[in-house]
C-alpha positions as CSV (number, residue, x, y, z in Angstrom):
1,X,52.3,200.6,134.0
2,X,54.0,197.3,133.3
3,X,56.2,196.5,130.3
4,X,57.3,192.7,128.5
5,X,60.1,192.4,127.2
6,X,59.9,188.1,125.6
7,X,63.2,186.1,125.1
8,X,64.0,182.7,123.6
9,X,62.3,181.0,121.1
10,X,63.6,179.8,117.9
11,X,63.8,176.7,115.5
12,X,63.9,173.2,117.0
13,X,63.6,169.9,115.6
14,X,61.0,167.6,117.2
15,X,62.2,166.1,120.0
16,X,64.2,169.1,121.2
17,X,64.0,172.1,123.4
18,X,63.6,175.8,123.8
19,X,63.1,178.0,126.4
20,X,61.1,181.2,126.2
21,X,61.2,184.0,128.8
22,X,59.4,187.4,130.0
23,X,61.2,189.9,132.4
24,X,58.5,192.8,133.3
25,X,59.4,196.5,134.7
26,X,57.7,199.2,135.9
27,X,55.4,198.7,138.9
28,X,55.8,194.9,139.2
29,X,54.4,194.4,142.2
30,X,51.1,194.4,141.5
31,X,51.4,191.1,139.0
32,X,49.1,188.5,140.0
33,X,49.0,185.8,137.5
34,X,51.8,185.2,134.5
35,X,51.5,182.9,131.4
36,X,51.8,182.1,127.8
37,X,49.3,182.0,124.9
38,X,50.1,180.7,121.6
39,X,48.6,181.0,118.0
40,X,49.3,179.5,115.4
41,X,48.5,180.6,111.7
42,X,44.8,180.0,111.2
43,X,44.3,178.6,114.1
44,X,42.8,179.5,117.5
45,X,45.1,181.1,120.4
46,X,45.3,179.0,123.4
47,X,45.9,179.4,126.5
48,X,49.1,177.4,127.0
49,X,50.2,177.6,130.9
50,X,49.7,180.3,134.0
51,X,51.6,180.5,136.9
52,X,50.0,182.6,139.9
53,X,51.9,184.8,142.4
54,X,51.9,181.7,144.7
55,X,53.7,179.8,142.4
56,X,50.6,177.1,140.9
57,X,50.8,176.4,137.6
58,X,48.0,175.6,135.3
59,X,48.5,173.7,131.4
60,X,46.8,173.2,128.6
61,X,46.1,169.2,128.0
62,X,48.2,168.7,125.1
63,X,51.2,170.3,126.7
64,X,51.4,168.7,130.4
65,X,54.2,166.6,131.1
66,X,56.3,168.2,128.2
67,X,56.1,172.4,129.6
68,X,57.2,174.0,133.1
69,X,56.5,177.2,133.6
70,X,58.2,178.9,136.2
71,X,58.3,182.4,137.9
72,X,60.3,184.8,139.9
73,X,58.7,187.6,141.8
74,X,62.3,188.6,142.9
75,X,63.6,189.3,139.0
76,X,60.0,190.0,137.9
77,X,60.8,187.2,135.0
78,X,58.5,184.2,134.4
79,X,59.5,181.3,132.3
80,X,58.7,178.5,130.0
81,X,60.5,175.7,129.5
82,X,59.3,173.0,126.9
83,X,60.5,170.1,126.3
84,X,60.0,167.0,123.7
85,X,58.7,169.8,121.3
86,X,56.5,169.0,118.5
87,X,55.4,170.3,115.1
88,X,52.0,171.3,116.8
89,X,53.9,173.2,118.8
90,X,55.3,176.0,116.1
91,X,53.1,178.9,117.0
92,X,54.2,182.4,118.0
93,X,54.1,182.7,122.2
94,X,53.0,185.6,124.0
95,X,53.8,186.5,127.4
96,X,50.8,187.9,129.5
97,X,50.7,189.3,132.8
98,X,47.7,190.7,135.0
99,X,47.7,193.3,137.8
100,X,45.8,193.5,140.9
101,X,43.9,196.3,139.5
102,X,42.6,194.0,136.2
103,X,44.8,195.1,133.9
104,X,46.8,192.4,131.4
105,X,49.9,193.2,129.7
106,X,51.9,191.7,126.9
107,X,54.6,190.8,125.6
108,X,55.9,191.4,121.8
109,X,55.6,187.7,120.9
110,X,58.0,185.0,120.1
111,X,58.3,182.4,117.5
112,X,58.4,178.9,117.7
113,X,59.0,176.5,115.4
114,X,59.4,173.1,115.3
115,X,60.6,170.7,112.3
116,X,59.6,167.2,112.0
């Protein structure tokens, strides 16, 4: 079993920063893949960025170039940094993570907001 624990988050103005992170315990060596969604009231959740064991990330269009996701396997903690935030942003992020076995967990959720 594999529990999320989400940091970060907050209230930005566009333009700024935040950070969000996920620190996992219990039997954390069998996570494969770790990343974010986001939803937004009303809207659909996205998929916003993965990371695999290996270290490749993956992004949704609208966030490249702005978000870096980042992991380590050592401290069982993945992270997502996002940068020149925007109101499109605000949404509440949840951390996911998969075993080998097919399982996904997740994290409580975090929100994000960002002011024009």
């Amino acid at each position: 079993q594999v529990q999320l624990v989400e940091s970060g988050g907050g209230l930005v103005q566009a333009g700024g920063s935040l950070r969000v992170s996920c620190t996992a315990s219990g039997i954390t060596s069998s996570i494969t893949n770790m990343g974010w969604y986001r939803q937004a009231p009303g809207k659909q959740r996205d998929l916003v960025a993965t990371i695999s064991r290996t270290g490749i990330p993956n992004y949704l269009d609208s966030v490249k170039g702005r978000f870096t996701i980042s992991r380590d396997n050592a401290k069982n903690t993945a992270a997502l940094q996002m940068n020149s935030l925007k109101p499109d942003d605000t949404a509440i992020y949840s951390c996911y993570m998969d075993d080998q076995w097919g399982h996904t967990y997740w994290g409580q959720g975090t929100q994000v907001t960002v002011s024009s």
